[in-house]
Structure formats: structure tokens, C-alpha cells
C-alpha positions as CSV (number, residue, x, y, z in Angstrom):
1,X,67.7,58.6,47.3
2,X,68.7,55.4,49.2
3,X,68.6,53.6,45.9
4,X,70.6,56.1,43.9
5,X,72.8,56.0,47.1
6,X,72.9,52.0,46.8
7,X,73.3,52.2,43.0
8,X,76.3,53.7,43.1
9,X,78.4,52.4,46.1
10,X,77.7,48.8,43.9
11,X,79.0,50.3,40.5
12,X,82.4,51.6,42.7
13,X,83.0,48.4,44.2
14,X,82.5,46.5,41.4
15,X,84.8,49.0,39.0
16,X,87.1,48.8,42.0
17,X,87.3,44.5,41.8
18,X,87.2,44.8,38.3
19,X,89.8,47.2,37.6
20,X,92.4,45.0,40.0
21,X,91.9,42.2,37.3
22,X,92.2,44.3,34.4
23,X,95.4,45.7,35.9
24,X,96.6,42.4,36.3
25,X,96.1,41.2,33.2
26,X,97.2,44.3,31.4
27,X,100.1,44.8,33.5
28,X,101.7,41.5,34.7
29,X,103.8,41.2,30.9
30,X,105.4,44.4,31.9
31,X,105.6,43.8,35.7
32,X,107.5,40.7,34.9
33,X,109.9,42.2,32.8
34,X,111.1,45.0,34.6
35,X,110.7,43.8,37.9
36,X,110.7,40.3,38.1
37,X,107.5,39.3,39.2
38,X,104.0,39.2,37.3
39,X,102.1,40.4,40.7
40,X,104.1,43.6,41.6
41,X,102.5,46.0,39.3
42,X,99.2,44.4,40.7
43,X,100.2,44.0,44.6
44,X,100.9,47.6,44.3
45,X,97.2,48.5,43.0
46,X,95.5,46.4,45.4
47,X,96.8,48.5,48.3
48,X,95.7,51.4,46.9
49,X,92.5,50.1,46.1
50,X,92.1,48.6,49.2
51,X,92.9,52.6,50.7
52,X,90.4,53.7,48.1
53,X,87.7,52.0,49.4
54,X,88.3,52.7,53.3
55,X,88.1,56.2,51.9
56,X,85.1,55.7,50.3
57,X,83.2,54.6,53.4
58,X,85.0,57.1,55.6
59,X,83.7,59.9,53.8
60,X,81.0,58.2,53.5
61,X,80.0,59.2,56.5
62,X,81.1,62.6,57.2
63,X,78.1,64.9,56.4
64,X,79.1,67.3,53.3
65,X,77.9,70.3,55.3
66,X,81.3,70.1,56.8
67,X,83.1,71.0,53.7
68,X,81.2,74.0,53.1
69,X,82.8,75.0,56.3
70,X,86.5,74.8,55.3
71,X,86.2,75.4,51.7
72,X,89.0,78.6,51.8
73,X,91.5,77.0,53.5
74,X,90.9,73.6,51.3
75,X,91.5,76.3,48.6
76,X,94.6,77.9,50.0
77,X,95.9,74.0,51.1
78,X,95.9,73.2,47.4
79,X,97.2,76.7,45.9
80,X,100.6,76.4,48.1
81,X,100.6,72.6,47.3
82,X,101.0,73.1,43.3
83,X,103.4,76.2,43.9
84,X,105.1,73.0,45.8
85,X,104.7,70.7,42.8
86,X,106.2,73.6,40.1
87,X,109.0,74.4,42.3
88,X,110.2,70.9,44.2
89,X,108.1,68.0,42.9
90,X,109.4,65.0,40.6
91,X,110.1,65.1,37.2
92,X,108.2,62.1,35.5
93,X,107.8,61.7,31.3
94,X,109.1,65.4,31.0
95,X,105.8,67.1,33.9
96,X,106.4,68.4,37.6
97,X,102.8,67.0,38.6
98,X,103.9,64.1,41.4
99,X,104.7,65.1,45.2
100,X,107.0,62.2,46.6
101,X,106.7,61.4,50.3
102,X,109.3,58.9,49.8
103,X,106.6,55.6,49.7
104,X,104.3,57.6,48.0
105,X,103.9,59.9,44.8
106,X,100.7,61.7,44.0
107,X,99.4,64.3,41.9
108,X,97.8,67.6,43.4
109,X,96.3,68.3,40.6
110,X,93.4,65.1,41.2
111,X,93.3,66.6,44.3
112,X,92.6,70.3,43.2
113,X,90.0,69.4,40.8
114,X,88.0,67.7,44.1
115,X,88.5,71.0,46.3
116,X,87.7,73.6,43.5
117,X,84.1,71.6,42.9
118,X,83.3,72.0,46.9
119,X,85.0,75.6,46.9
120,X,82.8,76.5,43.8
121,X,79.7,74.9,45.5
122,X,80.2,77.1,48.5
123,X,80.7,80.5,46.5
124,X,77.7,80.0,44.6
125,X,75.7,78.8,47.4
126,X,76.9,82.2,49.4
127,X,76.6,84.5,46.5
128,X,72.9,83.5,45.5
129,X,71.4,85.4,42.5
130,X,75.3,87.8,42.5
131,X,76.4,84.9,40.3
132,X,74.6,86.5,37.4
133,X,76.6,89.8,38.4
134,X,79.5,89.6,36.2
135,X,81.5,91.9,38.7
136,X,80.0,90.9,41.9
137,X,79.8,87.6,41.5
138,X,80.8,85.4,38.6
139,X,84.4,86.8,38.4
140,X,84.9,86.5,41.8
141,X,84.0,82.7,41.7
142,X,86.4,82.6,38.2
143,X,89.1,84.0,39.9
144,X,89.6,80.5,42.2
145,X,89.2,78.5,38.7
146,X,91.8,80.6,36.9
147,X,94.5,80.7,40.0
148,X,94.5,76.7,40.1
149,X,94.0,76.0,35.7
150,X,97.4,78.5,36.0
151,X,99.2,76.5,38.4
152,X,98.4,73.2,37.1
153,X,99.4,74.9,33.3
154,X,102.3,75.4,34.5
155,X,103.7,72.2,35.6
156,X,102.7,71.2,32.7
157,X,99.1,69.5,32.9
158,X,97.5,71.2,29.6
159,X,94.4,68.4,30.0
160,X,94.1,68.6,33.1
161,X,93.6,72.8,33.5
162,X,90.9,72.6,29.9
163,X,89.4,69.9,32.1
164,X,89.0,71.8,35.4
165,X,87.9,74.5,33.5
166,X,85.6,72.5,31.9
167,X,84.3,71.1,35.2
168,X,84.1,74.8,36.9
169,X,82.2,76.3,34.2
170,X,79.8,73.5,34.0
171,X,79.2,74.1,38.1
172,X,78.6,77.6,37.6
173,X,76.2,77.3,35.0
174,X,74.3,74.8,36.5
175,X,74.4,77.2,39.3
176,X,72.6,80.0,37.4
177,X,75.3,82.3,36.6
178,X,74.5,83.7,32.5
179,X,74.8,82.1,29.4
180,X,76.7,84.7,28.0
181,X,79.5,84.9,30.8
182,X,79.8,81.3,30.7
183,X,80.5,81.6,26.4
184,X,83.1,84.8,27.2
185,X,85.0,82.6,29.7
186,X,85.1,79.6,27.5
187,X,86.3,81.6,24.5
188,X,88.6,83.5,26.3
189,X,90.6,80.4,28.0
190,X,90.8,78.4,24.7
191,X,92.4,81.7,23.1
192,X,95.2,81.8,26.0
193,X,95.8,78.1,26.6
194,X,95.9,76.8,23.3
195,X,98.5,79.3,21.6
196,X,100.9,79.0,24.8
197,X,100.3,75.4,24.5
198,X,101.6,74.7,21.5
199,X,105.1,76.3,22.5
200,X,105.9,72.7,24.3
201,X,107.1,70.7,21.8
202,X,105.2,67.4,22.9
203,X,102.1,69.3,22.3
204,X,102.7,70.4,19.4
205,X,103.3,67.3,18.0
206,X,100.3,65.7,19.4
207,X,98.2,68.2,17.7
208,X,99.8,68.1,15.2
209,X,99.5,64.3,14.8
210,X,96.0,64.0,15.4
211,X,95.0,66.8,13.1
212,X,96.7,65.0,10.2
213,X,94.8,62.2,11.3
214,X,91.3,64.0,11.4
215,X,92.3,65.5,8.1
216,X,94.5,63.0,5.8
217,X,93.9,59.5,7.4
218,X,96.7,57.5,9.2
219,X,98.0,56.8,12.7
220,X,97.7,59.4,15.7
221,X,100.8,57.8,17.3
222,X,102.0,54.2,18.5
223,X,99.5,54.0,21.4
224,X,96.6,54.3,19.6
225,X,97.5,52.4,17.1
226,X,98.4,49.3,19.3
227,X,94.9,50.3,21.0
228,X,93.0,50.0,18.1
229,X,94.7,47.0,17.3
230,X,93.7,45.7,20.7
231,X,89.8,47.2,20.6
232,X,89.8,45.6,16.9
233,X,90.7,42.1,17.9
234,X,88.8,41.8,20.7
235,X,85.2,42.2,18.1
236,X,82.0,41.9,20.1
237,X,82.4,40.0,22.8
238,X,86.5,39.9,23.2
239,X,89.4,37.5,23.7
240,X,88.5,36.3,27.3
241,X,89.4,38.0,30.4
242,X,93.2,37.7,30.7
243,X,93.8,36.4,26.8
244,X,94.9,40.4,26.0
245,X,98.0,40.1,23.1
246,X,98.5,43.6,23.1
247,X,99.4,43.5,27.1
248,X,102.7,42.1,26.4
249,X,104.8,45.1,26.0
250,X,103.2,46.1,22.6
251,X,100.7,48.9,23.9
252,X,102.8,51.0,25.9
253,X,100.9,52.5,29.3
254,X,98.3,49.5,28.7
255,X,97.9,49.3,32.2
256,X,97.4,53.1,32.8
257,X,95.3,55.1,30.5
258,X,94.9,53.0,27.6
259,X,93.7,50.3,30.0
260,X,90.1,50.8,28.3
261,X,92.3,49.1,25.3
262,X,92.3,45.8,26.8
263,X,89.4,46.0,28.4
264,X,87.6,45.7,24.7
265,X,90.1,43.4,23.7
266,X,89.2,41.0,26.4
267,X,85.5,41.8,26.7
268,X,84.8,43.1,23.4
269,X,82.9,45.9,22.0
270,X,80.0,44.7,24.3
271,X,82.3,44.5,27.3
272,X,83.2,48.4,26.6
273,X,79.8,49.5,26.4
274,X,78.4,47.9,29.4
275,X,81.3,50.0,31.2
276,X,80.6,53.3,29.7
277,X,77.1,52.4,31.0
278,X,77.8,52.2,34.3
279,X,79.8,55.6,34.4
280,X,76.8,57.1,32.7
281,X,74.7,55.4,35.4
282,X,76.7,57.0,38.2
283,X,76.2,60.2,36.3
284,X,72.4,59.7,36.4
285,X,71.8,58.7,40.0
286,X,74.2,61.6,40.6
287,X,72.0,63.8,39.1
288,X,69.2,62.6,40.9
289,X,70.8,62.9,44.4
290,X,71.3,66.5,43.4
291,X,67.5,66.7,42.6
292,X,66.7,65.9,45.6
293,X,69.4,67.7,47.6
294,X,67.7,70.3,50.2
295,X,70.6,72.9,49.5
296,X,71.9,74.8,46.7
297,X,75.5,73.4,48.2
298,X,74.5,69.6,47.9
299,X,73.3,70.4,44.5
300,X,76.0,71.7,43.2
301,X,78.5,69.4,45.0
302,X,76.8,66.6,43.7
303,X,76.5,67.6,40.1
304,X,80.2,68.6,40.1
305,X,81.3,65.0,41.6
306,X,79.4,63.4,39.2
307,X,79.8,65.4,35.9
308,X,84.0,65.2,36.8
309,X,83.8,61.2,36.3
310,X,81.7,61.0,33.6
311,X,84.1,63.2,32.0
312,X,87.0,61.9,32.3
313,X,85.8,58.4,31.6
314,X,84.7,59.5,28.5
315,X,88.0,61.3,27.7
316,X,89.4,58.3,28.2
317,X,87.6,56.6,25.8
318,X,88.1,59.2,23.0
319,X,91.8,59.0,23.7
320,X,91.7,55.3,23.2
321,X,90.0,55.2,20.2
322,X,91.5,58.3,18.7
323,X,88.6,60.3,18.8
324,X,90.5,63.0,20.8
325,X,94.4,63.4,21.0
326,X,96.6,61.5,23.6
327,X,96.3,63.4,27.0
328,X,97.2,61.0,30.8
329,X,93.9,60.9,32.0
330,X,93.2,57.8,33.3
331,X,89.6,55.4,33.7
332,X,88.2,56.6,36.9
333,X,88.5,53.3,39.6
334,X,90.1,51.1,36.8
335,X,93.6,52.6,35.7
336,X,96.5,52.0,37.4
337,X,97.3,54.9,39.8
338,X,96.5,55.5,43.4
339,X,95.5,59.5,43.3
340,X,92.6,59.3,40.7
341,X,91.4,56.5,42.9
342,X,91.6,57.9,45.9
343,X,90.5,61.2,44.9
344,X,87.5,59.3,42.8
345,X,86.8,56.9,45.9
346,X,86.2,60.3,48.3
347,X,84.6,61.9,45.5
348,X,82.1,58.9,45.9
349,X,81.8,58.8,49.8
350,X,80.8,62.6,49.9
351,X,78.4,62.1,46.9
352,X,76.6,59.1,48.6
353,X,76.8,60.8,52.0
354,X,74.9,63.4,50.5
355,X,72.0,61.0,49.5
356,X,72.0,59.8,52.9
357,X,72.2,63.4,54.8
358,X,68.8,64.5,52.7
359,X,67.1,61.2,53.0
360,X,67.4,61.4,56.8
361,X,66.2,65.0,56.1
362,X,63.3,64.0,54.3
363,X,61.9,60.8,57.0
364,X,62.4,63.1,59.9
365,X,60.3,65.8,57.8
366,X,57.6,63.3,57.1
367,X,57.5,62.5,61.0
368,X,57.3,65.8,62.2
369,X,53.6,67.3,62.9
370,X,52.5,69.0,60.3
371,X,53.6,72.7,61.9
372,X,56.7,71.8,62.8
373,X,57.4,70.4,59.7
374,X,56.8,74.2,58.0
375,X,58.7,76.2,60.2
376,X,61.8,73.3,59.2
377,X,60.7,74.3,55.5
């Protein structure tokens, strides 16, 4: 547990270094441009990084049970905040999803995704075996998902709300709940998402662009075709960290979510796959701390955390390399943006505090006398 623990504090501090240079490279064309100075872009990230990484070791410590505790209100915190962001929050590219508190934007919607996986957690821990109840159980859990996939549909943040749904569905499976509910559900939302979807024209036309893609050949859009460009070049072991071409104001948002562009242009096609690695690896070590997790809440806590980044990293990807069509979700620890690193940086404090919680569980089991140790058990 320590190791799994130890395994993936390393990979977050080393994603969170890494990505400040990889922001800084893929940013400091633009940064100079528009605001006169190649560091502001990246003087910007560092601070959030640097915040990222206090929360990671703040959480770090806080025991998860604690969560379990105030999972409702977390809930009802988060509901009124994206009423908030539909009806007051700032317009950016065409989406109510920021909050501005004047010296600082974010997005509730990182933030629901992280209190829906503990609310979730708790439910099914509380409802036990119910979860296979369709009435009792399952559609009461459901009922959370669909309330915040709504709100965040709304503003709108089409990705995000398949994503969370995504995310949701996999907890409650894992969790027990039937096969067959989990199939309904998934059918159901991708018949009332998609059609209302594609009455925003932006959607339509990214659909539209990527099907013709899939199905007649050519370009998705400009992004992805300056990222290809940029993944292309960079061959197998890339340009050199810093030597990006595409940085300089040809791939648009290359410091956001197409920053996995320039990261195989510098680094190369090995460069990419050693990174994908390590998000599989958190994913793995994840899985094992919710193994070995003495509660059903742990369990599902930690699968939840993990499963989330692994899932949008790998988004990420697809959307690079056109494998998927173009949706703002970022590289967890690496894109520019301080809510997903924030968010991700907590996700990672509870997720190794839970690896610490049950290995102190475990010594001061193996300490105990043998008959104290089965009434603990």
C-alpha cells in the first residue's frame, strides 16, 4: 500500500514539473505576443501548480472517512454552484462554465465530477446489496448523477456531462449494482443527450466534421490538423524539449488541451507513450489501493479517483490525434489551467490518504493479540 502510495505522489510531482516546462515551451510564442512577455502564461501556471501541490499534501492528510460524513451537503454545495454558473457566471468561447472571483476563474464542473465520485461512494456504501434494487437503490443513486450531467448540459459542457456519466456508471457497477440497469441507463442518456446536442450549432459541426473524417478522409478541423502536424514531426524520439514549431501561434490552444501535441513533437512518439504510461500506472496502483481498502467507501472512492484521470487523459489523447472529436478536456497535471489541477491534485491527496489510512489499519491489526485483532475484524 505504501508503495502504491509512494508510486503515485512521484508520478504527480513529476507531471506537475513536467507540465510547467511543457507549458512554457508551448505557451511562451503566444504569451509574448499578446502580452508582452514569454513567462506570463507560465508565471501564471506555476502559481497554480505550486497551490496544486499544497493541496495535494493537505489532503493528503485528511482521512477520507471524513468525506463520507459531508457527502449531501458537498452535493447540495455543488448543485446551487452550477445553478450559479448557468445564471451569473462568465461567458468564455461561447460556455457559462467559469465562476470569476475577480483574481480567479474556475470551473464547477472539475469540481462536481470530484464530489459526485465521494457522494456515489457513500450511497452505495449505505445502500449495500439495495443497489441491485432498481427502485430502492440504483435510481436513487442515478438521480444525483442525472441532477449534476443536467446542470453541467446546460451551460453547455456536452463532454463533460457524457464524461461524468461515464465516471458514475462505472462507480456503480463496480459497486455491484446490475448489468442490465447499468446498459438501460447508458442507452437511455446517449438517446437524450445526443439529439439535444446537436441543436448547438458548434456541435453539430464538430460531429459533423469528424464523421466525414471517419467516413471520407480529410481534416477534422485546424487543431488537429496543426497537431498532427506537430505529433508527425516530432517521429520517435521528437524535436528536443523546447524546439516545438507548431507552438508559435500555429496550433491554436497548444498550451491547453492539445498540449499532448507538443509534447510528441518535442519528445516524440516515445516521449508520448512513456506519458500515457504513467497515467495508466496511477490507474493501476489506484486500483490496488482500492484492493486493499478495508471499506466498501475507500473502494469505491479510490476506483472513482483513479478511473476519472485515466479517462480523461486518454480523451485527451484521442482528441489530439483525431481519434475522437474536439471536446476542452484538458491532460490531467500538464495543461494549462488551475481547476483540473487543483481538482486532480486533491483527487490525489484523498487517493494516497486512503493508502495510508488502511496501511496504518493493517500494522496496528498485525500488532494486536490475536483476539482483539477478530473482534476489530
Amino acid at each position: 500500500m505504501k508503495k502504491s502510495a509512494l508510486t503515485i505522489l512521484v508520478i504527480s510531482l513529476l507531471f506537475c514539473v513536467g507540465g510547467l516546462a511543457f507549458v512554457l515551451s508551448a505557451s511562451s510564442a503566444y504569451s509574448n505576443t499578446n502580452f508582452k512577455s514569454l513567462f506570463y502564461m507560465f508565471n501564471s501556471q506555476a502559481m497554480k501548480v505550486m497551490f496544486g501541490i499544497i493541496c495535494l499534501f493537505l489532503f493528503l492528510i485528511i482521512p477520507y472517512g471524513f468525506y463520507k460524513r459531508i457527502s449531501k451537503s458537498l452535493m447540495v454545495l455543488i448543485t446551487l454552484l452550477l445553478l450559479y454558473t448557468i445564471l451569473q457566471s462568465k461567458v468564455i468561447n461561447g460556455s457559462e462554465r467559469w465562476i470569476s472571483l475577480g483574481f480567479f476563474t474556475f470551473q464547477p464542473s472539475e469540481v462536481a465530477r470530484l464530489f459526485l465520485i465521494i457522494h456515489i461512494a457513500a450511497l452505495i456504501e449505505k445502500k449495500g446489496e439495495l443497489v441491485q434494487n432498481l427502485k430502492d437503490g440504483f435510481i436513487y443513486i442515478f438521480f444525483w448523477v442525472a441532477v449534476i450531467s443536467v446542470l453541467i448540459f446546460l451551460q453547455p459542457n456536452f463532454s463533460n456531462a457524457i464524461i461524468i456519466i461515464t465516471i458514475s456508471l462505472s462507480i456503480m457497477f463496480v459497486g455491484g449494482a446490475r448489468v442490465k440497469h447499468i446498459l438501460i441507463t447508458s442507452a437511455g442518456s446517449i438517446l437524450a443527450i445526443l439529439p439535444l446536442a446537436l441543436f448547438f450549432g458548434h456541435v453539430q459541426k464538430r460531429v459533423a466534421s469528424f464523421a466525414q473524417s471517419l467516413f471520407h478522409g480529410g481534416n477534422i478541423n485546424e487543431q488537429v490538423t496543426e497537431a498532427l502536424y506537430a505529433l508527425g514531426s516530432g517521429g520517435w524520439f521528437g524535436q528536443g524539449l523546447g524546439n516545438s514549431k507548431q507552438s508559435n501561434l500555429f496550433l491554436p490552444e497548444s498550451y491547453g488541451d492539445f498540449i499532448f501535441a507538443i509534447i510528441g513533437e518535442e519528445l516524440g512518439f516515445a516521449g508520448t507513450v512513456v506519458i500515457l504510461v504513467c497515467y495508466f500506472l496511477v490507474f493501476f496502483f489506484g486500483l490496488v489501493i482500492a484492493k486493499n481498502a478495508r471499506d466498501t467507501f475507500g473502494q469505491l472512492l479510490a476506483f472513482g479517483i483513479s478511473f476519472s484521470i485515466l479517462l480523461n487523459a486518454f480523451i485527451n489523447a484521442a482528441v489530439t490525434t483525431g481519434m475522437m472529436p474536439t471536446t476542452g478536456i484538458p491532460l490531467p497535471l500538464i495543461s494549462y489551467g488551475g481547476t483540473s489541477i487543483i481538482i486532480t491534485c486533491i483527487s490525489l491527496g484523498i487517493l494516497i490518504n486512503i493508502a495510508i489510512m488502511n496501511a496504518k489499519f493493517s500494522k496496528q491489526k498485525i500488532n494486536l493479540p490475536l483476539e482483539h485483532a477478530e473482534e476489530q475484524i
